[in-house]
BAFI-3210 file (N, C-alpha, C; in Angstrom, 3 decimals, decimal comma, padded with zeros to 6 digits):
// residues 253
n [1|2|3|4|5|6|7|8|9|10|11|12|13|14|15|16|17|18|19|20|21|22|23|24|25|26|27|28|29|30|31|32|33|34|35|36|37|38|39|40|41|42|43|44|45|46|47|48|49|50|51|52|53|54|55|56|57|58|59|60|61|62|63|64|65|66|67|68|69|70|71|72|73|74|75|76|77|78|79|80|81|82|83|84|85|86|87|88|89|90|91|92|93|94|95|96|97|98|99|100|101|102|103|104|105|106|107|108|109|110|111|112|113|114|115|116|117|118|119|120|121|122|123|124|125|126|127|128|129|130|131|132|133|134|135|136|137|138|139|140|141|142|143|144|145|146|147|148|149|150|151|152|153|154|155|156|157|158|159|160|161|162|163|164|165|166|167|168|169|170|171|172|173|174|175|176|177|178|179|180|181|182|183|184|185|186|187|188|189|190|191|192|193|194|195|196|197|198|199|200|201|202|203|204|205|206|207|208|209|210|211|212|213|214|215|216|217|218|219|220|221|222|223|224|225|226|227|228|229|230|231|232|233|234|235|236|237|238|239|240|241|242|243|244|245|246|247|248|249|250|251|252|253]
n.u [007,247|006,174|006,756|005,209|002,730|003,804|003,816|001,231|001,764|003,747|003,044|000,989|002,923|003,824|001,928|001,141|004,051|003,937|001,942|002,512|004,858|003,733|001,847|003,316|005,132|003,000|002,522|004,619|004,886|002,252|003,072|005,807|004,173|002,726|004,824|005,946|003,665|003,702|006,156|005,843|003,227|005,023|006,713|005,661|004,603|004,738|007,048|006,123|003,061|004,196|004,862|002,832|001,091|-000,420|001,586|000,754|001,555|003,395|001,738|002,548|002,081|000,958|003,188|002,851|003,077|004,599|003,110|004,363|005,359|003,851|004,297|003,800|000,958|000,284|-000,417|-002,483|-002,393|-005,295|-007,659|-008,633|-007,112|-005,946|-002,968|-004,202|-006,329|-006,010|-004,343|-006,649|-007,713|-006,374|-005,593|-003,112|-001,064|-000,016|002,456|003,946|003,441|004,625|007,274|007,671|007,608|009,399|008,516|009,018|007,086|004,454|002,324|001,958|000,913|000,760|-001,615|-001,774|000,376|002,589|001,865|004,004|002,412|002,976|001,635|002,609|003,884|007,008|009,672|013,391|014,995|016,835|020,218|019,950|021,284|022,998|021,918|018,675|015,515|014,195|010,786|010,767|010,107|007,567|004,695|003,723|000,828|-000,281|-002,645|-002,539|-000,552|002,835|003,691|004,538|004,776|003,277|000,899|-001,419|-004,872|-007,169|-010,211|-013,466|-016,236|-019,043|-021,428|-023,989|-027,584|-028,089|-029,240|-030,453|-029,465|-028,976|-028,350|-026,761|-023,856|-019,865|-018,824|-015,662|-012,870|-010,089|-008,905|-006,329|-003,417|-001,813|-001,918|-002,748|-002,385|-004,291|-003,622|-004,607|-005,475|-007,969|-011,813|-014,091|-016,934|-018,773|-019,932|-017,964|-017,637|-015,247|-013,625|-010,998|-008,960|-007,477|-005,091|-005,281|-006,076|-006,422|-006,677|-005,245|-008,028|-009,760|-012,839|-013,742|-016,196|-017,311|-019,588|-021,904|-023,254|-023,479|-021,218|-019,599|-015,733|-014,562|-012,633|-013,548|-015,131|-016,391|-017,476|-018,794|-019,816|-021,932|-024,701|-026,593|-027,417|-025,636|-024,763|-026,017|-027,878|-026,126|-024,273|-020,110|-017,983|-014,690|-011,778|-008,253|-005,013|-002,763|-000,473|-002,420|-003,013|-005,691|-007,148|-009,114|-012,415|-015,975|-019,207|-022,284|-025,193]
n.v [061,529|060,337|057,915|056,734|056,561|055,111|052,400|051,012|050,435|049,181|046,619|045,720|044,951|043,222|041,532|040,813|040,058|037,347|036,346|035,665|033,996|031,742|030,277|030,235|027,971|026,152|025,572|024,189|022,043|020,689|019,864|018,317|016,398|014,832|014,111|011,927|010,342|009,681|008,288|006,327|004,865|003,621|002,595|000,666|-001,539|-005,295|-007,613|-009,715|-008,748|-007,714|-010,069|-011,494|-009,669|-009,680|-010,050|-009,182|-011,939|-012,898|-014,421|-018,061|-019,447|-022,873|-025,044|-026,585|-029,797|-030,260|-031,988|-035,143|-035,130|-036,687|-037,281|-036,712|-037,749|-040,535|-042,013|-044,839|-045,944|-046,554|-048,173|-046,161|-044,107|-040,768|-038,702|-036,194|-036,250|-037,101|-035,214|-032,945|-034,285|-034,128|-031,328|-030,404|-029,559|-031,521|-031,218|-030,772|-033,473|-034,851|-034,221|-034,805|-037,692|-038,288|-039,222|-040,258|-039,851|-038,125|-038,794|-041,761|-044,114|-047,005|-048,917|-049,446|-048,882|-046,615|-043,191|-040,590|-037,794|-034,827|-032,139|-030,208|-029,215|-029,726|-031,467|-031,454|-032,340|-035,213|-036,120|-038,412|-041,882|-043,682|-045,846|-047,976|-046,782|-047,002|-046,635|-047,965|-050,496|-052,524|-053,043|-055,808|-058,187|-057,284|-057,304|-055,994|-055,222|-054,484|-051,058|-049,932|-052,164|-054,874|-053,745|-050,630|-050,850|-048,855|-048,204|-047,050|-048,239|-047,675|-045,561|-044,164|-043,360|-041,560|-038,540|-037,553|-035,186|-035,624|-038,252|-038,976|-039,987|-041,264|-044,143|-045,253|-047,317|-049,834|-052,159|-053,682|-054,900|-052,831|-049,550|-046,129|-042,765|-040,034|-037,608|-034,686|-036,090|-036,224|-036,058|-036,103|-035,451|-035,534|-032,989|-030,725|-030,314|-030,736|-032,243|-032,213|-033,945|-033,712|-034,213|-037,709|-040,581|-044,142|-047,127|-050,475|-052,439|-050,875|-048,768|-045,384|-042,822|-040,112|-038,040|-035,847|-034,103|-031,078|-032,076|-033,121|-033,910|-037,085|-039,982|-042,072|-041,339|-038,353|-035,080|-032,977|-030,630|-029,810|-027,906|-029,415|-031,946|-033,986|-036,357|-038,130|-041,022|-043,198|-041,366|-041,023|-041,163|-040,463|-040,926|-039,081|-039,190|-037,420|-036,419|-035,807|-038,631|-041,019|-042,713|-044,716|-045,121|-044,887|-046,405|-044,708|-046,215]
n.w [082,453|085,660|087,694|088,857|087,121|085,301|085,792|085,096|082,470|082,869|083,730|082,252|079,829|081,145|081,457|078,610|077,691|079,050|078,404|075,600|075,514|077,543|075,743|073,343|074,584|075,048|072,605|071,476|073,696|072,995|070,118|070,930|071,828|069,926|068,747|070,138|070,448|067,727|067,790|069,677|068,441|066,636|067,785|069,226|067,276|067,049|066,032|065,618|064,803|062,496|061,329|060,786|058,669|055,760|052,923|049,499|047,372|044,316|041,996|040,951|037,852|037,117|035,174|032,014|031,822|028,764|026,503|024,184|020,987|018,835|016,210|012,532|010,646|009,299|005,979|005,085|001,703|-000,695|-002,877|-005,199|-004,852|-005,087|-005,330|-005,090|-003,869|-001,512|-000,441|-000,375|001,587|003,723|003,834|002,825|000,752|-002,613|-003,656|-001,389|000,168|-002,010|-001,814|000,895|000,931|-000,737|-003,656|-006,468|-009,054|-009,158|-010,111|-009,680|-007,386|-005,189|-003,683|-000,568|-000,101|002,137|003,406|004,112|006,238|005,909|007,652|009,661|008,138|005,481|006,687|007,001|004,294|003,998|002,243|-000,279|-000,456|-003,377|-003,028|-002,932|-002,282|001,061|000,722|-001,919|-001,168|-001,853|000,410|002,701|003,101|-000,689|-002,701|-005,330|-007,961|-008,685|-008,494|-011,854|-012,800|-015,272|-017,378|-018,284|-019,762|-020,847|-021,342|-022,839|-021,090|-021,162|-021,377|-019,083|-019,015|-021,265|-022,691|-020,351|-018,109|-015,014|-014,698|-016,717|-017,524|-018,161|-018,326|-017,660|-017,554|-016,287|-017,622|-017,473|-015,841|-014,432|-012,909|-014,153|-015,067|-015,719|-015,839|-017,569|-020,119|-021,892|-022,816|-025,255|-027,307|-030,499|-030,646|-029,801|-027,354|-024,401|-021,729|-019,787|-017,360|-014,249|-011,939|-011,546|-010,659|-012,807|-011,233|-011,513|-012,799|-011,913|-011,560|-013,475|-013,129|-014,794|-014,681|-016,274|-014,918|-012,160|-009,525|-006,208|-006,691|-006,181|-005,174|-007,380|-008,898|-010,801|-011,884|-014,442|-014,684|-016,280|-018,238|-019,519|-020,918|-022,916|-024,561|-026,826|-028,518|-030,596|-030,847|-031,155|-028,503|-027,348|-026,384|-025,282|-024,846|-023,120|-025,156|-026,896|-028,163|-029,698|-027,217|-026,921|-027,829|-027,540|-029,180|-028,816|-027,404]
ca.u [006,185|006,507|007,101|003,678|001,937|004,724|003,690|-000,022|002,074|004,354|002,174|000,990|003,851|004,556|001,015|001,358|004,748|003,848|000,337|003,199|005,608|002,435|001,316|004,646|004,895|002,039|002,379|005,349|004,055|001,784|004,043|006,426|003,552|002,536|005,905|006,445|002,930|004,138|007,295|005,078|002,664|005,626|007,623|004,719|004,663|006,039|007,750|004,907|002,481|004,506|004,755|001,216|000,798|-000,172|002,064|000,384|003,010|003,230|001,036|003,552|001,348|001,407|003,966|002,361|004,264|004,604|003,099|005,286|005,083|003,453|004,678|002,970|000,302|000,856|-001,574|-002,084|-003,414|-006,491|-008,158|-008,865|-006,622|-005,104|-002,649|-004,687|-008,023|-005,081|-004,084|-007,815|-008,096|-005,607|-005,272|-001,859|-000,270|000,400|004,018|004,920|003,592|005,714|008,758|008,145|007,873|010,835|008,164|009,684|006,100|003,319|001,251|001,839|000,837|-000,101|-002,563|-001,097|001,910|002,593|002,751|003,764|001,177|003,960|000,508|003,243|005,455|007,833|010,866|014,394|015,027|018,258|020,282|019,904|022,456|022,262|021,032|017,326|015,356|013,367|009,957|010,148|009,744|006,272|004,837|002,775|000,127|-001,020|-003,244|-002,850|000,510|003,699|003,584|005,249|004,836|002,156|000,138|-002,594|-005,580|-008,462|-011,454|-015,107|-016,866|-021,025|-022,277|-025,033|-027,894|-027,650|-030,249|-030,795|-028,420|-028,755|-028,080|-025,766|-022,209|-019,178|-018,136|-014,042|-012,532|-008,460|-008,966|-004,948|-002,871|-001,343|-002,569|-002,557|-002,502|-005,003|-003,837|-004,161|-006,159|-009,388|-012,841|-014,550|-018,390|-018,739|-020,317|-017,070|-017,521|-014,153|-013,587|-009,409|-008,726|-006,420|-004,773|-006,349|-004,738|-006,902|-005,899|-005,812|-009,199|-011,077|-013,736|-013,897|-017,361|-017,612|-021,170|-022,454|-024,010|-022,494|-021,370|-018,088|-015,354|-014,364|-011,767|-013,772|-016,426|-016,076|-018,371|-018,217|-020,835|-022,563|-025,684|-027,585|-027,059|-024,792|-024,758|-027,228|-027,923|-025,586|-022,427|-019,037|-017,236|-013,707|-010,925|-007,456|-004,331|-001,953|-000,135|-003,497|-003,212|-006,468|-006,811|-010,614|-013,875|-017,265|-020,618|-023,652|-026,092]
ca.v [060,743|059,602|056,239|056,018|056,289|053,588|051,076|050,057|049,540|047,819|045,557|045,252|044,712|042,040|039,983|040,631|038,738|035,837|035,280|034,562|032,758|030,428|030,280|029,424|026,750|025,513|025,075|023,686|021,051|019,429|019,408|017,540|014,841|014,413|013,491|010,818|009,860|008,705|007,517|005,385|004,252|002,953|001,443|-000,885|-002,586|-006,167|-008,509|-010,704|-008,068|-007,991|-011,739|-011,386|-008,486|-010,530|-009,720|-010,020|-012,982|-012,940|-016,250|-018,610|-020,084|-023,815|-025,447|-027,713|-030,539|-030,594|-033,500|-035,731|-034,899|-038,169|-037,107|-036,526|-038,511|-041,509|-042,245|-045,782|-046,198|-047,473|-048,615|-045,293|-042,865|-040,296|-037,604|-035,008|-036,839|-037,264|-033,911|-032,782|-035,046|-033,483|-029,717|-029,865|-030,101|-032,663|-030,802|-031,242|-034,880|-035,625|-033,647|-035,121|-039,304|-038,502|-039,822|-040,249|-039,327|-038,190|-039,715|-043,305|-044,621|-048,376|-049,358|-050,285|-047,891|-045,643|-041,878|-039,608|-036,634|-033,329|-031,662|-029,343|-028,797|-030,761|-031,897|-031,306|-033,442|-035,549|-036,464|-039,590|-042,553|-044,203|-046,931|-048,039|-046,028|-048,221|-046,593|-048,362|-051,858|-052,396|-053,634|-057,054|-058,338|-056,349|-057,911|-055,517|-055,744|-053,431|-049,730|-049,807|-053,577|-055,119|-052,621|-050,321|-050,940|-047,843|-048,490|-046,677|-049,584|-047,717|-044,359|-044,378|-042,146|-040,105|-037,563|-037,281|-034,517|-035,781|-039,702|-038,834|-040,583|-041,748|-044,912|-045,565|-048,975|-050,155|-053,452|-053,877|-054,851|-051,639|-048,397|-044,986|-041,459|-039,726|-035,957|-033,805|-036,866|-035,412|-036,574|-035,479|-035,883|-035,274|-031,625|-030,098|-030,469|-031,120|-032,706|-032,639|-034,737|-033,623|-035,286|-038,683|-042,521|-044,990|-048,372|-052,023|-053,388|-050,393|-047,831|-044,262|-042,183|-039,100|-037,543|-034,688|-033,029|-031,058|-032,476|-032,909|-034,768|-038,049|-040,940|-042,513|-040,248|-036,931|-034,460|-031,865|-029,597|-029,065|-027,364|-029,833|-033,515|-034,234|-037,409|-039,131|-042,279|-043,092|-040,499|-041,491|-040,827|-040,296|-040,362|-038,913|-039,357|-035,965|-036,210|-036,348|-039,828|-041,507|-044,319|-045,521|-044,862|-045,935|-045,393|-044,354|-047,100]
ca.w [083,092|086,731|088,051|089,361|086,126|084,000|086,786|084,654|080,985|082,755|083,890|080,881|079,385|081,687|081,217|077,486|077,438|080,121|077,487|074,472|076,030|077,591|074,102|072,280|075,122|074,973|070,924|071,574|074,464|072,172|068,656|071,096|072,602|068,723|067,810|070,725|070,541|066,812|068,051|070,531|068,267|065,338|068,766|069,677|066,231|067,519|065,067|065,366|063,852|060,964|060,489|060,568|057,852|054,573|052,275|048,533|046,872|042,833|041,697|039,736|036,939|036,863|034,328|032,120|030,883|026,889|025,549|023,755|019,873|018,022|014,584|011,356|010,568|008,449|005,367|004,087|000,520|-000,699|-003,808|-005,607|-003,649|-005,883|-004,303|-005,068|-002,679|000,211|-000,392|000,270|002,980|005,284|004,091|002,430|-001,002|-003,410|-003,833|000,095|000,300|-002,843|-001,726|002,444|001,059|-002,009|-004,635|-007,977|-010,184|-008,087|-010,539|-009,743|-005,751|-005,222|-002,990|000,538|000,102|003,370|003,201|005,780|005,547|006,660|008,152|010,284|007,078|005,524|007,498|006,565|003,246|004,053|001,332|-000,268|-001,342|-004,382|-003,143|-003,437|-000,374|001,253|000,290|-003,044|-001,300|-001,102|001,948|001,844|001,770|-001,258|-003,894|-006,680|-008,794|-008,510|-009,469|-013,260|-013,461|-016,203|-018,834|-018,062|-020,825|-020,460|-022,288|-022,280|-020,975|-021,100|-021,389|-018,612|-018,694|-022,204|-023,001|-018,911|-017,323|-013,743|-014,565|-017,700|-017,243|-019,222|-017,740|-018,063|-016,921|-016,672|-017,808|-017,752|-014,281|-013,761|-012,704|-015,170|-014,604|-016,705|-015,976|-019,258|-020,736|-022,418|-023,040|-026,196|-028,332|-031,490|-030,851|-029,845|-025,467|-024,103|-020,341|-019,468|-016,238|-013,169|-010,998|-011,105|-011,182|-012,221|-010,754|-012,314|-012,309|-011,429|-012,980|-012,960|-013,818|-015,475|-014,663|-016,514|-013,862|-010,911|-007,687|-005,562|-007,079|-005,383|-005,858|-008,215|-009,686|-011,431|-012,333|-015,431|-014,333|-017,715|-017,643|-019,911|-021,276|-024,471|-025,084|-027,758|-029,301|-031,922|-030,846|-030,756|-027,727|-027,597|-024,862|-025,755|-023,821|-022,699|-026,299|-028,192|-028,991|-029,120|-026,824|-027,078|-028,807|-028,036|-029,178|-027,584|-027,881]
c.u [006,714|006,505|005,655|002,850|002,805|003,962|002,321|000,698|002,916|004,615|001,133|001,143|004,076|003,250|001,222|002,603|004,480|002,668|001,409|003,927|004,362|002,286|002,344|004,972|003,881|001,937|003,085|005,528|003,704|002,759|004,913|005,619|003,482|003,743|006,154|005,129|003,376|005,180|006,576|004,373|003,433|006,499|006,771|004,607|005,138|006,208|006,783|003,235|002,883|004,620|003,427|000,678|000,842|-000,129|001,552|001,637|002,220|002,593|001,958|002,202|001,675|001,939|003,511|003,048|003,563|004,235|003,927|004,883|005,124|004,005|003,740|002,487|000,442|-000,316|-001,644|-003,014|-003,947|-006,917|-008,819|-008,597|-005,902|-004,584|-003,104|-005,870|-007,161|-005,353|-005,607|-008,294|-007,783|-004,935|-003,812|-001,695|000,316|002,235|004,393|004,745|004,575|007,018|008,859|008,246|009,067|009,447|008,592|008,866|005,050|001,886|000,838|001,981|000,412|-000,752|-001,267|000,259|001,378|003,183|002,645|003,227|002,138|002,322|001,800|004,182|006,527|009,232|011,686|014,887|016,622|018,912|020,745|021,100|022,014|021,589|019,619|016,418|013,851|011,858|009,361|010,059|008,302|005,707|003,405|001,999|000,145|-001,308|-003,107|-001,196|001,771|003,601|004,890|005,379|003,304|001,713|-001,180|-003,829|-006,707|-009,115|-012,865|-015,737|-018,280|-021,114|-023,873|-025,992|-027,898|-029,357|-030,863|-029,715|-028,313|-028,212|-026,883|-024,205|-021,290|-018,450|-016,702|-013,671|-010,863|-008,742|-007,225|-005,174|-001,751|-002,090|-001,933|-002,830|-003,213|-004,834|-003,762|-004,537|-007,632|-010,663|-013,323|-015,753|-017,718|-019,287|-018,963|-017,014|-016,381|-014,027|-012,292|-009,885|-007,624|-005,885|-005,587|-005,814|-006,170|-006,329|-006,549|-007,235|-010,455|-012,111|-013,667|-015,115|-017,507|-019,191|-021,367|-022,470|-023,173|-022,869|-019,714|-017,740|-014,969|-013,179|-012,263|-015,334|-016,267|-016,907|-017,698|-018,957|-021,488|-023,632|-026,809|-026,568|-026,336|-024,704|-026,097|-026,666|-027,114|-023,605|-021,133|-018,549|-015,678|-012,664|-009,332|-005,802|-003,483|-001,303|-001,265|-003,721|-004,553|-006,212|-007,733|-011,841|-014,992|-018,517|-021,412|-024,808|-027,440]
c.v [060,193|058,384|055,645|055,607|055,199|052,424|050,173|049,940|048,901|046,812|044,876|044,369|043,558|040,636|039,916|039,566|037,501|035,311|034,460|033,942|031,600|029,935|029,684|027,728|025,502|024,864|023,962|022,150|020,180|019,134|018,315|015,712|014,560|013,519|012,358|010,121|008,741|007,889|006,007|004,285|003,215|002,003|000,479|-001,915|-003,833|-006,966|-009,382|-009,850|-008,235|-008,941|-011,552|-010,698|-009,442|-009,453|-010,150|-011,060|-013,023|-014,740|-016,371|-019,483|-021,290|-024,513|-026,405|-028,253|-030,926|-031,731|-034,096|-035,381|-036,458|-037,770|-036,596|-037,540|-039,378|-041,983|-043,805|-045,879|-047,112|-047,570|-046,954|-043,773|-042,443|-039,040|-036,400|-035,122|-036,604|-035,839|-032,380|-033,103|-033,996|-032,452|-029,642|-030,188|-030,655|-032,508|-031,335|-032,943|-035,364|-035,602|-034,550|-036,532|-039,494|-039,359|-039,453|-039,583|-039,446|-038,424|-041,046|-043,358|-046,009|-048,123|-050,369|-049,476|-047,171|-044,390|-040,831|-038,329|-035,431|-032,091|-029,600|-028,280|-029,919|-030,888|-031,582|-032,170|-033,472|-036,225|-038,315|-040,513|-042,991|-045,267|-046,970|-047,592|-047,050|-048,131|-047,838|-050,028|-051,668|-053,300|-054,563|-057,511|-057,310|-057,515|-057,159|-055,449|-054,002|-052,531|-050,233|-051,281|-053,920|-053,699|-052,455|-050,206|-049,987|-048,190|-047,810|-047,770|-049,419|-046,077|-044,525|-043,302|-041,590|-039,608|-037,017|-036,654|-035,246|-037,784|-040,028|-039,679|-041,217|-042,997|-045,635|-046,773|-049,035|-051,495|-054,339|-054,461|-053,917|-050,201|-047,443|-044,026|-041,005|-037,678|-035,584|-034,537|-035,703|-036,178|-036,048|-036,329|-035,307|-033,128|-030,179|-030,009|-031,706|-031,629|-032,984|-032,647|-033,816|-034,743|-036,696|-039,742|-043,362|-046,788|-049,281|-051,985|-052,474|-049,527|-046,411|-043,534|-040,937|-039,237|-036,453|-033,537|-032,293|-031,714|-032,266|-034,283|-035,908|-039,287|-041,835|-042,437|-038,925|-036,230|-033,403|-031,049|-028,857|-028,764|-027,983|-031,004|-033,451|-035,734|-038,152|-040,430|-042,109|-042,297|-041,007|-040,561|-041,359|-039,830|-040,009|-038,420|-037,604|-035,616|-036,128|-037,549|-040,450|-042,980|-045,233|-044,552|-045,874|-045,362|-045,411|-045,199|-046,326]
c.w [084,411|087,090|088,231|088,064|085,187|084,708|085,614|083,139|081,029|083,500|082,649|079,862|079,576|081,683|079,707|077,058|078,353|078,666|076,572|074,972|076,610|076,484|073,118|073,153|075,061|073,262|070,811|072,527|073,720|071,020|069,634|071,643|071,217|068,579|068,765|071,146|068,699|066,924|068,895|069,584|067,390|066,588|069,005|068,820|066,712|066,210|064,788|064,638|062,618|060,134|059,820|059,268|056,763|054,165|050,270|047,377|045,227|042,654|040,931|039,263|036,553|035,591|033,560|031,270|029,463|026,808|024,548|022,078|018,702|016,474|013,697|011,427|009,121|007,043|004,531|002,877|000,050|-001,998|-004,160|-005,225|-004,562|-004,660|-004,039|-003,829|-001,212|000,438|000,575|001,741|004,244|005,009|003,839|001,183|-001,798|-003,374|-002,337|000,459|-000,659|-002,213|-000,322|001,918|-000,625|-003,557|-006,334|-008,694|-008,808|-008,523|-010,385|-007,730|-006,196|-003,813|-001,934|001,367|001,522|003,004|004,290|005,072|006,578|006,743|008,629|009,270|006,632|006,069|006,402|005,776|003,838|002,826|001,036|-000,771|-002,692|-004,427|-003,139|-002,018|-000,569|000,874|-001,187|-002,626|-000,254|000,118|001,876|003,264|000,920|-002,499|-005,023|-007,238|-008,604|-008,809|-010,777|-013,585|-014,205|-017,195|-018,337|-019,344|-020,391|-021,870|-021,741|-022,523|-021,180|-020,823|-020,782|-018,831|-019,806|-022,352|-021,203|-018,148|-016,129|-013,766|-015,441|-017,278|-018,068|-018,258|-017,938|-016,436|-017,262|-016,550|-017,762|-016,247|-013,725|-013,580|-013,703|-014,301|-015,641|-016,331|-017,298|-020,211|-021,024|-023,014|-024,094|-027,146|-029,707|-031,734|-030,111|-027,688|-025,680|-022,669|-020,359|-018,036|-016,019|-012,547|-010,870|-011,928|-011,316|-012,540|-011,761|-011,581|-011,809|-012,307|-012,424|-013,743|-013,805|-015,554|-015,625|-015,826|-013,219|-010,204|-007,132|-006,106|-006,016|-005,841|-007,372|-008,835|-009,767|-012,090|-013,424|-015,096|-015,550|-016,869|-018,152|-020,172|-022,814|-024,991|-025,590|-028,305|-030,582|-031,701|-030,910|-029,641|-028,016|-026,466|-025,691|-024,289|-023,637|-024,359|-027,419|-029,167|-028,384|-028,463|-026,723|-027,258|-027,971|-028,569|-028,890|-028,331|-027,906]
res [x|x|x|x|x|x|x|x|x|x|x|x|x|x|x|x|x|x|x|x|x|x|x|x|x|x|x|x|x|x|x|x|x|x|x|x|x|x|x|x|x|x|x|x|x|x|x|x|x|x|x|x|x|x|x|x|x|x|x|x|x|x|x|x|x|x|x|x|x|x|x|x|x|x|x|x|x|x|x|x|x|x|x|x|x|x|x|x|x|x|x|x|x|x|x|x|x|x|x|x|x|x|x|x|x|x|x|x|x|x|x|x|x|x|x|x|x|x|x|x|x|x|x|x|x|x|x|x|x|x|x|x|x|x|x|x|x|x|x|x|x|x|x|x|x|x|x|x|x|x|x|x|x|x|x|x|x|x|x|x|x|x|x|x|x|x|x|x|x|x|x|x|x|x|x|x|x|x|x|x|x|x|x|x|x|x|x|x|x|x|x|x|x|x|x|x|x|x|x|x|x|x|x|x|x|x|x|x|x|x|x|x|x|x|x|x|x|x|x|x|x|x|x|x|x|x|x|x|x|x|x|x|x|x|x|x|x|x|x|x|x|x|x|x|x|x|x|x|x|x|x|x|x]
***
């Protein structure tokens, strides 16, 4: 081929490479403004932008000061308070009040006494000396007579109410000057109906009534929840202590 005719491929030749090289330059041009357009935009940041930038901060949750812990609550006793009524009162058990105030028989309380009510649980029993712990000095005034001093006398003082379920009642009296415990004591007619007592003190001087009927028991009224009336004219009634000794009779007028 002669010279004359190479001359148009290589010209060609020669715009074909000028287009890519333009072209790789030109790629290359911008990729480099990109990269110092980001360099630009992360250099302008000033220090005072970033103060600026709220940052979200962890909330601290205010501390609140513990209230001081008042203790267990203290119970003073009252004219027909057995430990089982406390016990009711304030949602704990005859066993932890005995075990939290050291009581010797948790059949016998006087009237006036102080008992701490372990609501939380009972505290760590410390051990005792032999001497006399101060619980057993009672705390004065008190009008009614020492626990275990004088003689308790129970007597059925009136059968209210017989032949009428809803008025029906056996009325019991401690005519003595000490208080009794009548747990495991038993009531009994002549037609074979039995009534054994729980938990339940009753004090010098007071009365306790045995209803018939139902209802809710109380310091000093007790229901049997028969379903009809038992007591007639004429019956003997009959109270009998925990050993089955009788201890009073009356009869139904």
């Amino acid at each position: 081929m002669s010279a004359r005719k190479m001359i148009p491929f290589l010209l060609l030749n020669i715009v074909v490479s000028t287009v890519v090289v333009l072209a790789i330059l030109y790629w290359w041009d911008n990729r480099d403004d990109g990269s110092e357009t980001a360099v630009s935009v992360l250099t302008t940041i000033t220090p005072g932008a970033l103060q600026n930038t709220a940052v979200p901060q962890p909330e601290i949750a205010p501390t609140n000061t513990a209230e001081p812990d008042e203790g267990p609550p203290v119970h003073t006793v009252r004219a027909g308070d057995t430990l089982g009524t406390i016990s009711q009162l304030y949602g704990v058990t005859v066993e932890d009040i005995v075990a939290e105030n050291g009581l010797p028989n948790e059949n016998i309380i006087s009237v006036g006494q102080q008992l701490v009510i372990p609501i939380g649980g009972t505290s760590t029993p410390v051990p005792q000396a032999t001497a006399v712990p101060e619980e057993a000095v009672l705390p004065t005034p008190i009008a009614t007579q020492p626990v275990g001093a004088g003689e308790a006398v129970v007597e059925i003082t009136a059968v209210i109410g017989p032949d009428q379920l809803d008025d029906e009642a056996v009325l019991l009296t401690n005519g003595g000057d000490a208080p009794i415990a009548l747990q495991n004591w038993t009531l009994l007619d002549e037609d074979g109906h039995e009534y054994q007592f729980g938990q339940v003190t009753l004090f010098a001087g007071s009365d306790l009534q045995l209803n018939s009927a139902n209802g809710i028991n109380g310091p000093t009224a007790l229901f049997w929840g028969l379903s009809e009336a038992i007591w007639t004219s004429g019956e003997t009634v009959t109270l009998q202590d925990s050993t089955g000794t009788t201890r009073a009779t009356f009869t139904v007028p």
